[in-house]
GUSE-835530 format. One record per atom (N, C-alpha, C): atom name; x, y, z negated. Coordinates in nm, 2 decimals. Layout:
! residues N
<atomo=CA&u=X&v=Y&w=Z>
...
***
This chain:
! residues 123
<atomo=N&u=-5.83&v=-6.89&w=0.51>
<atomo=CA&u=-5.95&v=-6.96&w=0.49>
<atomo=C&u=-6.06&v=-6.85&w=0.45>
<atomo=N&u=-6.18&v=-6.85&w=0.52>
<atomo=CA&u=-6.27&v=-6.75&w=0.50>
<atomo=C&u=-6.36&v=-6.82&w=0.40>
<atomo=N&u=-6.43&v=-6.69&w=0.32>
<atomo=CA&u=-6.55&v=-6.79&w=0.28>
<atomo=C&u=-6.64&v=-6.87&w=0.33>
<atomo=N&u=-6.69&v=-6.86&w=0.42>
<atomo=CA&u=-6.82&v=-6.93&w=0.46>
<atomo=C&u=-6.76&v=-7.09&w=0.48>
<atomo=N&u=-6.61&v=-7.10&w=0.48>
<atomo=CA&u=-6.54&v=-7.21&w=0.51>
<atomo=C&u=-6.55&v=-7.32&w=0.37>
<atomo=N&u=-6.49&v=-7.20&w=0.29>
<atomo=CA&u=-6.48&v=-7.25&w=0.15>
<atomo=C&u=-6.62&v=-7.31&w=0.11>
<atomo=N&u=-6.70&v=-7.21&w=0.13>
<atomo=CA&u=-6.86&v=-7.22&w=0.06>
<atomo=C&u=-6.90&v=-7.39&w=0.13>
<atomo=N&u=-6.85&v=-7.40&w=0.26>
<atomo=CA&u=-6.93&v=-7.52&w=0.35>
<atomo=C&u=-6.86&v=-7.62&w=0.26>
<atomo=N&u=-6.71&v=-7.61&w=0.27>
<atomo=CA&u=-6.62&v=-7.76&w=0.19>
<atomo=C&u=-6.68&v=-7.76&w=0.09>
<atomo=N&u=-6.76&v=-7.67&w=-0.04>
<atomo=CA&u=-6.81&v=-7.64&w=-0.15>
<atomo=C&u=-6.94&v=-7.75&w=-0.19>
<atomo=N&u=-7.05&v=-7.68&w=-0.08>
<atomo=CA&u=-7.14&v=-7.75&w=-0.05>
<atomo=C&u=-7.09&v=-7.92&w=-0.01>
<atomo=N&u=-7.07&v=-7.95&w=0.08>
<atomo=CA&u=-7.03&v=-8.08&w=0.10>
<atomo=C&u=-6.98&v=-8.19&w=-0.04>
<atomo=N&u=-6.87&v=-8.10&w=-0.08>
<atomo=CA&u=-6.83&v=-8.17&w=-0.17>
<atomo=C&u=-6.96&v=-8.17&w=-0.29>
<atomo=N&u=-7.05&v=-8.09&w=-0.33>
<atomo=CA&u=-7.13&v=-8.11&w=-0.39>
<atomo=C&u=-7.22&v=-8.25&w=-0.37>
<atomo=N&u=-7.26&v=-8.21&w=-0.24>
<atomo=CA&u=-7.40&v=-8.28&w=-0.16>
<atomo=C&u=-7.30&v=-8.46&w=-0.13>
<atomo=N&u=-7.20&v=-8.48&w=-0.16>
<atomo=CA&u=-7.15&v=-8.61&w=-0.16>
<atomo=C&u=-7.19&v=-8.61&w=-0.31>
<atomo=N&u=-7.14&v=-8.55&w=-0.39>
<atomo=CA&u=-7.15&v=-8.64&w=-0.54>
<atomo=C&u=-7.26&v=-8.62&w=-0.58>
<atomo=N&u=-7.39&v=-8.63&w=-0.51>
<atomo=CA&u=-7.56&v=-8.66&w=-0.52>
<atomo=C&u=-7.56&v=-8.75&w=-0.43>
<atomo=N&u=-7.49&v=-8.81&w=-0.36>
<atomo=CA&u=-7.59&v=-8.92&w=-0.25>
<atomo=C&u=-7.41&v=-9.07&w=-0.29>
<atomo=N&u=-7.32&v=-9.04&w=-0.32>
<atomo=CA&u=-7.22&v=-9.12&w=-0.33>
<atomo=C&u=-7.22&v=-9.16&w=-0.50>
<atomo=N&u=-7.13&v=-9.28&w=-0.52>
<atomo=CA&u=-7.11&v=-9.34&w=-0.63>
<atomo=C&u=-7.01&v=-9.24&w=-0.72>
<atomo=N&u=-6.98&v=-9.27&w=-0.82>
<atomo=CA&u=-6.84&v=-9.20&w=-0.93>
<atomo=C&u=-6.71&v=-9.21&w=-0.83>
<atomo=N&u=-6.70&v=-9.31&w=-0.79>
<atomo=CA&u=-6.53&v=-9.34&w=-0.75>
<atomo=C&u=-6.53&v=-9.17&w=-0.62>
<atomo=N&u=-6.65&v=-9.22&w=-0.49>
<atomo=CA&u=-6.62&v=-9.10&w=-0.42>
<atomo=C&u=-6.64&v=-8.97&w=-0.44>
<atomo=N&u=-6.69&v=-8.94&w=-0.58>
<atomo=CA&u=-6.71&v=-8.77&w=-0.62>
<atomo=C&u=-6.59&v=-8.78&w=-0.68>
<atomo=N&u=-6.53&v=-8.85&w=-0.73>
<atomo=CA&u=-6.40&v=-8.84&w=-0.78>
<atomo=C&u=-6.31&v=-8.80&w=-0.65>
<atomo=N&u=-6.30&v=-8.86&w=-0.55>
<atomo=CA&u=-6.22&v=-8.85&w=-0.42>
<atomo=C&u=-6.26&v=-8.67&w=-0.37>
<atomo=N&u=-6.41&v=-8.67&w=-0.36>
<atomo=CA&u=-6.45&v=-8.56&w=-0.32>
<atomo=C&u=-6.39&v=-8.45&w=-0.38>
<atomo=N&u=-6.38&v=-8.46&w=-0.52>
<atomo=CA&u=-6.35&v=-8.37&w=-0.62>
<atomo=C&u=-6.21&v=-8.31&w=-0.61>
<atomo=N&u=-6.13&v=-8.43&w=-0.57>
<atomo=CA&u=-6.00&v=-8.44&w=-0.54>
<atomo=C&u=-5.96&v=-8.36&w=-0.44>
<atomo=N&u=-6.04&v=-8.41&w=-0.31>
<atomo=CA&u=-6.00&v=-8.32&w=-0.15>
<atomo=C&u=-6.04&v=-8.19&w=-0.18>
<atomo=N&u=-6.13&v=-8.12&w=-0.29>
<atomo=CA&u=-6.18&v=-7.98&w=-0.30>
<atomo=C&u=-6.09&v=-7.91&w=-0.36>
<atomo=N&u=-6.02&v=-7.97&w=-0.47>
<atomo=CA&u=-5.91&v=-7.94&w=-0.52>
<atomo=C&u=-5.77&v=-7.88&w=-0.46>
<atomo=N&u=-5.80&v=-7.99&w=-0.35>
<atomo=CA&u=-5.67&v=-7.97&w=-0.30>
<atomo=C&u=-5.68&v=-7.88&w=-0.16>
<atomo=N&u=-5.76&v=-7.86&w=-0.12>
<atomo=CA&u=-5.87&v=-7.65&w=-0.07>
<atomo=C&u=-5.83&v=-7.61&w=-0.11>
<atomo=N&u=-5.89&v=-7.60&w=-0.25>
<atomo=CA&u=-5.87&v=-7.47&w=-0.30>
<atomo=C&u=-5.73&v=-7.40&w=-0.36>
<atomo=N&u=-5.63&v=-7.51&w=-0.34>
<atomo=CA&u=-5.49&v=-7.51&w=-0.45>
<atomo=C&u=-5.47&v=-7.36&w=-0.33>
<atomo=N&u=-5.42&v=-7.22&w=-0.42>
<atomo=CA&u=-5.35&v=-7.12&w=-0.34>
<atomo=C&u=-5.45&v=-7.08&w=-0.26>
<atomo=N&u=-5.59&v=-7.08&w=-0.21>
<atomo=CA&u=-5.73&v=-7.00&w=-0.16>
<atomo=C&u=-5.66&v=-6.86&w=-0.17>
<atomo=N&u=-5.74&v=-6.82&w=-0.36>
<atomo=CA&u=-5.74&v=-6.70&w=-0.42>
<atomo=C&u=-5.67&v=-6.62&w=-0.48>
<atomo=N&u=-5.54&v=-6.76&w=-0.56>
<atomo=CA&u=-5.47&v=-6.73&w=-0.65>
<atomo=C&u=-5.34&v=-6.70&w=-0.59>
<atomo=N&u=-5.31&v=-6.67&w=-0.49>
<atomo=CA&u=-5.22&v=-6.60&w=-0.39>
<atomo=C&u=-5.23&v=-6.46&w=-0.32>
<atomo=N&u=-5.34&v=-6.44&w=-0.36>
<atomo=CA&u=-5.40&v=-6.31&w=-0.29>
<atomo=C&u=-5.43&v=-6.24&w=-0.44>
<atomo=N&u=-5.39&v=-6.31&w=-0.55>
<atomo=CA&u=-5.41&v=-6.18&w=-0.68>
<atomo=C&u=-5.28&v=-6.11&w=-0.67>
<atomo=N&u=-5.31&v=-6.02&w=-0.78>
<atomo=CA&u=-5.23&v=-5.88&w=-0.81>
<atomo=C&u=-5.12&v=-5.93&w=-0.94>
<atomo=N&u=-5.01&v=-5.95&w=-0.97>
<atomo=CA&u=-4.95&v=-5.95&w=-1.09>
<atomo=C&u=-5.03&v=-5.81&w=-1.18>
<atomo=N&u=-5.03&v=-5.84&w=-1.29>
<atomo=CA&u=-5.08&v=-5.72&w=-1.43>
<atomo=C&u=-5.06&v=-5.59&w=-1.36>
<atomo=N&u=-4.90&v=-5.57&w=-1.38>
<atomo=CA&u=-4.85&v=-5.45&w=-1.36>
<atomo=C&u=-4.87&v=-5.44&w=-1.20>
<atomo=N&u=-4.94&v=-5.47&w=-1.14>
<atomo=CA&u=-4.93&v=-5.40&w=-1.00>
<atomo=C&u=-5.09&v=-5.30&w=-1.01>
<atomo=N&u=-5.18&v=-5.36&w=-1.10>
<atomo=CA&u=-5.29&v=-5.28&w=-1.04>
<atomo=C&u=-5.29&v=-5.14&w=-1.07>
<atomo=N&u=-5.22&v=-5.11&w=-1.00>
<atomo=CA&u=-5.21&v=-4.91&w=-1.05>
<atomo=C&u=-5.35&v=-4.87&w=-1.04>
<atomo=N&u=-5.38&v=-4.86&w=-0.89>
<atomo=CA&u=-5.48&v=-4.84&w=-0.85>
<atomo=C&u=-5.65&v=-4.82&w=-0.84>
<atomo=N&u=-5.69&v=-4.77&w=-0.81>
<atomo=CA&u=-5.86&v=-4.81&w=-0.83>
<atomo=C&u=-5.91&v=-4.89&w=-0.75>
<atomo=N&u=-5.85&v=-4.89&w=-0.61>
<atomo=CA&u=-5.88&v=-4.99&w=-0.53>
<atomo=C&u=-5.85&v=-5.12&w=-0.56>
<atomo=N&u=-5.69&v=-5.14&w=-0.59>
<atomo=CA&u=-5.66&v=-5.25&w=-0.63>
<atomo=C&u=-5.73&v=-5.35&w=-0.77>
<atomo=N&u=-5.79&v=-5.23&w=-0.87>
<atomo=CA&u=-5.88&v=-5.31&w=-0.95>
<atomo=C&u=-5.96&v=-5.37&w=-0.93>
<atomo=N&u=-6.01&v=-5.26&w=-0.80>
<atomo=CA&u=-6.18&v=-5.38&w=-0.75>
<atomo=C&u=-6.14&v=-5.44&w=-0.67>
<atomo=N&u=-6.00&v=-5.50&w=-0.58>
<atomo=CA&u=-6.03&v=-5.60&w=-0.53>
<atomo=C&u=-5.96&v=-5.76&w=-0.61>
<atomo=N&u=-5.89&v=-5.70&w=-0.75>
<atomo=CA&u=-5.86&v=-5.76&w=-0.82>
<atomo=C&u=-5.99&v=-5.84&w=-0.90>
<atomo=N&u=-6.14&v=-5.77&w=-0.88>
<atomo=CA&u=-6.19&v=-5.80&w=-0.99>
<atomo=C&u=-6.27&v=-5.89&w=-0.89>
<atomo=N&u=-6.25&v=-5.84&w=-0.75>
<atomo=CA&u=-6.36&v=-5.96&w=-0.66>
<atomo=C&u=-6.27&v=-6.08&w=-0.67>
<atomo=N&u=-6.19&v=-6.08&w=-0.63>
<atomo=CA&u=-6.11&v=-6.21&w=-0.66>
<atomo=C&u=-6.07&v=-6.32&w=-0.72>
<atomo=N&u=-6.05&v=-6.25&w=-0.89>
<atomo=CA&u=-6.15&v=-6.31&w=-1.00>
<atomo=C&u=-6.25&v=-6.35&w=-0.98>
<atomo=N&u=-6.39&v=-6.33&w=-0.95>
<atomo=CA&u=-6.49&v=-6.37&w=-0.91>
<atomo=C&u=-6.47&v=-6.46&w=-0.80>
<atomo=N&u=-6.47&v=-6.48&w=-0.72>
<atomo=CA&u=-6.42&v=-6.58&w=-0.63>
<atomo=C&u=-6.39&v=-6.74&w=-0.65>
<atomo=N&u=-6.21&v=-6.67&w=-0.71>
<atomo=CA&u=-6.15&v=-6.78&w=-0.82>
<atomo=C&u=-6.29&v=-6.87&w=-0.95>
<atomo=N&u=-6.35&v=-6.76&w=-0.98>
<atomo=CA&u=-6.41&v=-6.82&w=-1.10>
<atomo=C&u=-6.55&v=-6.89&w=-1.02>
<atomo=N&u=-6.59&v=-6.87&w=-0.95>
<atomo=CA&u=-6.71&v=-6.93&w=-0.85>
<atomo=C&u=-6.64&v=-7.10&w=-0.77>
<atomo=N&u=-6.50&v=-7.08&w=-0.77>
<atomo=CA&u=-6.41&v=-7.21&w=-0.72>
<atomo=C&u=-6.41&v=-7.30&w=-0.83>
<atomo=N&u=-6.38&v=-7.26&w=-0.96>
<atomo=CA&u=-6.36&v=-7.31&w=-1.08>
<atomo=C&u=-6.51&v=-7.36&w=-1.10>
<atomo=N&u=-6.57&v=-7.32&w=-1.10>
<atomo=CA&u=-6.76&v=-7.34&w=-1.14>
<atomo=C&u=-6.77&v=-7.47&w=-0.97>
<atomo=N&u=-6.74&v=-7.45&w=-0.90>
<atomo=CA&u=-6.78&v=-7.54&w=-0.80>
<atomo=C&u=-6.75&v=-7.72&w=-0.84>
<atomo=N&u=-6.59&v=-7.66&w=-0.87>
<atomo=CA&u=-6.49&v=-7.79&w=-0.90>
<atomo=C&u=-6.59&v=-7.85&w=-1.00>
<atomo=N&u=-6.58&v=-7.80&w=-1.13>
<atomo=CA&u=-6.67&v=-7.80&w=-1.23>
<atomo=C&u=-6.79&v=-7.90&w=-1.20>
<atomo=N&u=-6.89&v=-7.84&w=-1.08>
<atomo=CA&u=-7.02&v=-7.92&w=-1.09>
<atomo=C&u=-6.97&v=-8.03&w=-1.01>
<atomo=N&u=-6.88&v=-8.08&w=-0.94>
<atomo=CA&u=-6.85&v=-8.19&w=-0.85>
<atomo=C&u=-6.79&v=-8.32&w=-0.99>
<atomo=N&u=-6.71&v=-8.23&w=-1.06>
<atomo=CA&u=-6.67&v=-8.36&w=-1.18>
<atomo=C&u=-6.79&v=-8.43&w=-1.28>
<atomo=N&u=-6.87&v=-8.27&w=-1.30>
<atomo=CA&u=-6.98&v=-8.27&w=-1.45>
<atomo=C&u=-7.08&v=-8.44&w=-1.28>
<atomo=N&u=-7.12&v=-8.39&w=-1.18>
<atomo=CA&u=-7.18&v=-8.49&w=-1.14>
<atomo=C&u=-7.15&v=-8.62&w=-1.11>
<atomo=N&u=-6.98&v=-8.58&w=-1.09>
<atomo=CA&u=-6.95&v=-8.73&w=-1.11>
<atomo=C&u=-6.99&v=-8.83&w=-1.23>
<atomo=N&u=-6.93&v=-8.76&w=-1.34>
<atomo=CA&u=-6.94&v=-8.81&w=-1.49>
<atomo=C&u=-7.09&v=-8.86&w=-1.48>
<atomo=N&u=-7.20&v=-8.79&w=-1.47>
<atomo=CA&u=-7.29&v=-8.80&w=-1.48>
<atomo=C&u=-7.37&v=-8.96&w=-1.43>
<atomo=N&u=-7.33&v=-9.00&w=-1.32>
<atomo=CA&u=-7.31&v=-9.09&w=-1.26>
<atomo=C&u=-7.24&v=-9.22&w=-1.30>
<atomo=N&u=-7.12&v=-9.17&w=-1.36>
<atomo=CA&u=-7.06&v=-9.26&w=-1.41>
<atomo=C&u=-7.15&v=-9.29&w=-1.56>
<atomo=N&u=-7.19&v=-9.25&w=-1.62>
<atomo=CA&u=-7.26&v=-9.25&w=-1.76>
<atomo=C&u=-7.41&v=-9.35&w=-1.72>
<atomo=N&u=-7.50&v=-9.29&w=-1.60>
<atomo=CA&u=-7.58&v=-9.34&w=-1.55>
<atomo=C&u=-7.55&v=-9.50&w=-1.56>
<atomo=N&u=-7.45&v=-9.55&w=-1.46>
<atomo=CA&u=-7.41&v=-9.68&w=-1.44>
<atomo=C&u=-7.38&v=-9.76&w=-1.60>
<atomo=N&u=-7.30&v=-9.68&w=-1.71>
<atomo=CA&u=-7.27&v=-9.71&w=-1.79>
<atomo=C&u=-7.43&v=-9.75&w=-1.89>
<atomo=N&u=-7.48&v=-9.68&w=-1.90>
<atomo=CA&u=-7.58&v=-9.70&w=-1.98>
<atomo=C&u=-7.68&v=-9.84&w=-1.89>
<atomo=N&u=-7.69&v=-9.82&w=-1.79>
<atomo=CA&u=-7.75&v=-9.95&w=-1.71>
<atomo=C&u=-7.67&v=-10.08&w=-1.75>
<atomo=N&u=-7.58&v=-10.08&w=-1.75>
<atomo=CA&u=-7.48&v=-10.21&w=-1.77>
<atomo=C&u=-7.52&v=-10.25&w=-1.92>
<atomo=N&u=-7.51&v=-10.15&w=-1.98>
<atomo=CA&u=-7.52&v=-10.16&w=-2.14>
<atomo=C&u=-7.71&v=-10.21&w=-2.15>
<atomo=N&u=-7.78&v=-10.14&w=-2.10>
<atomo=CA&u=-7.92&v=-10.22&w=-2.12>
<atomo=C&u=-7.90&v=-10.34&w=-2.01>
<atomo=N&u=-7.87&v=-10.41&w=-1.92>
<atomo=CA&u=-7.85&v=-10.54&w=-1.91>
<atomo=C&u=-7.78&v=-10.64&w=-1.96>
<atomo=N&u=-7.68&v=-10.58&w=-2.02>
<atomo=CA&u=-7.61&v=-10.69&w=-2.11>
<atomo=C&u=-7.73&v=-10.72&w=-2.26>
<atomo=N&u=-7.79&v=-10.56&w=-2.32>
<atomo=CA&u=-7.89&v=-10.62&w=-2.37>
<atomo=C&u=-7.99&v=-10.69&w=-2.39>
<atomo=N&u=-8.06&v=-10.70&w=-2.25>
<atomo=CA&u=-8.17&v=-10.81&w=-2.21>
<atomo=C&u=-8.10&v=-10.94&w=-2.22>
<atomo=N&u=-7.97&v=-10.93&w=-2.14>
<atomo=CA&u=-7.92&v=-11.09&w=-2.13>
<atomo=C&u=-7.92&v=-11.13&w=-2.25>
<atomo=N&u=-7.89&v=-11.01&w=-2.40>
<atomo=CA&u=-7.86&v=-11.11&w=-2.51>
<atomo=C&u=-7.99&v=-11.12&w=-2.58>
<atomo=N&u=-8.13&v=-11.10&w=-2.57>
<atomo=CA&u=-8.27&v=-11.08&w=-2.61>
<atomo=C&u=-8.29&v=-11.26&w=-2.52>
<atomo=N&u=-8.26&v=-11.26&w=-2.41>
<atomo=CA&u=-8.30&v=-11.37&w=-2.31>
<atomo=C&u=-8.25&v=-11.46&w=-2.39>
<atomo=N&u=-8.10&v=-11.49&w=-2.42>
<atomo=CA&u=-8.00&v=-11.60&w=-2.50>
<atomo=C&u=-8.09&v=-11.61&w=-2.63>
<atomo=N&u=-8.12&v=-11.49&w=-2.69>
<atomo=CA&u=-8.21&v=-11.54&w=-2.87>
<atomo=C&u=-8.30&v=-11.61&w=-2.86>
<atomo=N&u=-8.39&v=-11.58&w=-2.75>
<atomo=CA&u=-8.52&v=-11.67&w=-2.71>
<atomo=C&u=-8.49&v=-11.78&w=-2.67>
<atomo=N&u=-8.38&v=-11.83&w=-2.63>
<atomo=CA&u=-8.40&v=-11.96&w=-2.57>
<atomo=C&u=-8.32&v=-12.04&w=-2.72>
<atomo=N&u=-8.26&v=-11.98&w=-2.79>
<atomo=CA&u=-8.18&v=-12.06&w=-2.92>
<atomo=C&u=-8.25&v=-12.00&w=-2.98>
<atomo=N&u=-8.40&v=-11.95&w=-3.02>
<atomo=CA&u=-8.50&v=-11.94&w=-3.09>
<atomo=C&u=-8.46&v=-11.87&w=-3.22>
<atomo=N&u=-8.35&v=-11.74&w=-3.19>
<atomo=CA&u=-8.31&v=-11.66&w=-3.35>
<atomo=C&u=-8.38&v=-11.55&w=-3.34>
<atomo=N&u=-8.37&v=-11.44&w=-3.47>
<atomo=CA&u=-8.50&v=-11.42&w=-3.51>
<atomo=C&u=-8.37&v=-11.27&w=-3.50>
<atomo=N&u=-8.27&v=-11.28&w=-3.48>
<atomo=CA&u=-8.13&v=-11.12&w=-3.50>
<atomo=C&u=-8.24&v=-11.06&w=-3.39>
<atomo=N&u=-8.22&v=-10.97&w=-3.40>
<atomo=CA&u=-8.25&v=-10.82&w=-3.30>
<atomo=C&u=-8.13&v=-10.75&w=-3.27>
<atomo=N&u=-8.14&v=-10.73&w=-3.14>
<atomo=CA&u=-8.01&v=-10.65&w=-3.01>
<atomo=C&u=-8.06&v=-10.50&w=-3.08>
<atomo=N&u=-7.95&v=-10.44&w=-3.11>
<atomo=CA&u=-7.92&v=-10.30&w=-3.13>
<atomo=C&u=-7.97&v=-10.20&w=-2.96>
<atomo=N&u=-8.03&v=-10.14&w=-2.97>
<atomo=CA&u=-7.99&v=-10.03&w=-2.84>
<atomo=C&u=-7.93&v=-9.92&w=-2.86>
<atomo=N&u=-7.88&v=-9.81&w=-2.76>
<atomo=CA&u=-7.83&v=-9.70&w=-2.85>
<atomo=C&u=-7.94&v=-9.63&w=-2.80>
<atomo=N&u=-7.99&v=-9.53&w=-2.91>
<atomo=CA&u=-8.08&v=-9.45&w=-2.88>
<atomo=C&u=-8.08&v=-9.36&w=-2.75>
<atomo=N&u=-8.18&v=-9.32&w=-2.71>
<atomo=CA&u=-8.17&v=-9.21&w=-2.60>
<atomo=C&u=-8.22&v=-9.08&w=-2.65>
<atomo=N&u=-8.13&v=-8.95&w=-2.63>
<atomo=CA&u=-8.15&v=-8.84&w=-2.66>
<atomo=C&u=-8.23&v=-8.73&w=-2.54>
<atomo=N&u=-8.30&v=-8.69&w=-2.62>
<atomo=CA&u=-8.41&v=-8.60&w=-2.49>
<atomo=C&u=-8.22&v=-8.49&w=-2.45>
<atomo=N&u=-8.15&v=-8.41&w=-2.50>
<atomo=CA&u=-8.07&v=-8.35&w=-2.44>
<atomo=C&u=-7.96&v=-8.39&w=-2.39>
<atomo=N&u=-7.94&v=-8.53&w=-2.35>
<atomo=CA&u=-7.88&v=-8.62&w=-2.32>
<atomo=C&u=-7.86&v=-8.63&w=-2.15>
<atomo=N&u=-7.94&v=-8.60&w=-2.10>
<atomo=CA&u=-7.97&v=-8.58&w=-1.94>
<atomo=C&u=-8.07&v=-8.40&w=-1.91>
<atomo=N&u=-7.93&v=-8.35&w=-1.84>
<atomo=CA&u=-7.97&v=-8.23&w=-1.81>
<atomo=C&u=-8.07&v=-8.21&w=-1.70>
***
């Protein structure tokens, strides 16, 4: 698997979990996963092998690699969640209008809690 291959399944799998719901960035997340299982981490060096100078630097690209795979996976879940929280918080302010609607019509005077919104709360 070359990079430009990896990079395209990378992208994709990103550019789904901006235009699809939680459940398919979850799936997306999943099929990326399962790319990447053995990519990089079959092509490292055991400890004791890197004698070499060469071998360190291509030990150290590959690390890099691995860790750019890791950061990919990463933004495909962080946007799932994200998503998933979106919806969550929506449900939660409609259930609290319905119960503001119900006070007004049984004419009580209780006040619906909200949970606050934090400015660092949405990146």
């Amino acid at each position: 698997v070359n990079w430009f291959s990896k990079r395209a399944a990378q992208s994709k799998a990103e550019n789904a979990a901006g235009e699809e719901d939680a459940a398919e960035a979850a799936a997306a997340a999943a099929k990326l996963e399962k790319e990447m299982e053995g990519s990089v981490r079959r092509l490292l060096y055991e400890p004791f092998e890197l004698l070499t100078n060469c071998r360190r630097r291509v030990q150290v690209v590959l690390l890099q690699e691995l860790a750019q795979e890791y950061r990919a996976k990463f933004n495909v879940l962080f946007n799932a969640m994200m998503k998933e929280k979106a919806h969550s918080v929506e449900a939660i302010e409609e259930r609290n209008k319905k119960l503001r609607s119900i006070l007004v019509e049984l004419k009580m005077t209780e006040s619906v809690v909200s949970p606050p919104k934090y400015e660092l709360e949405n990146p």
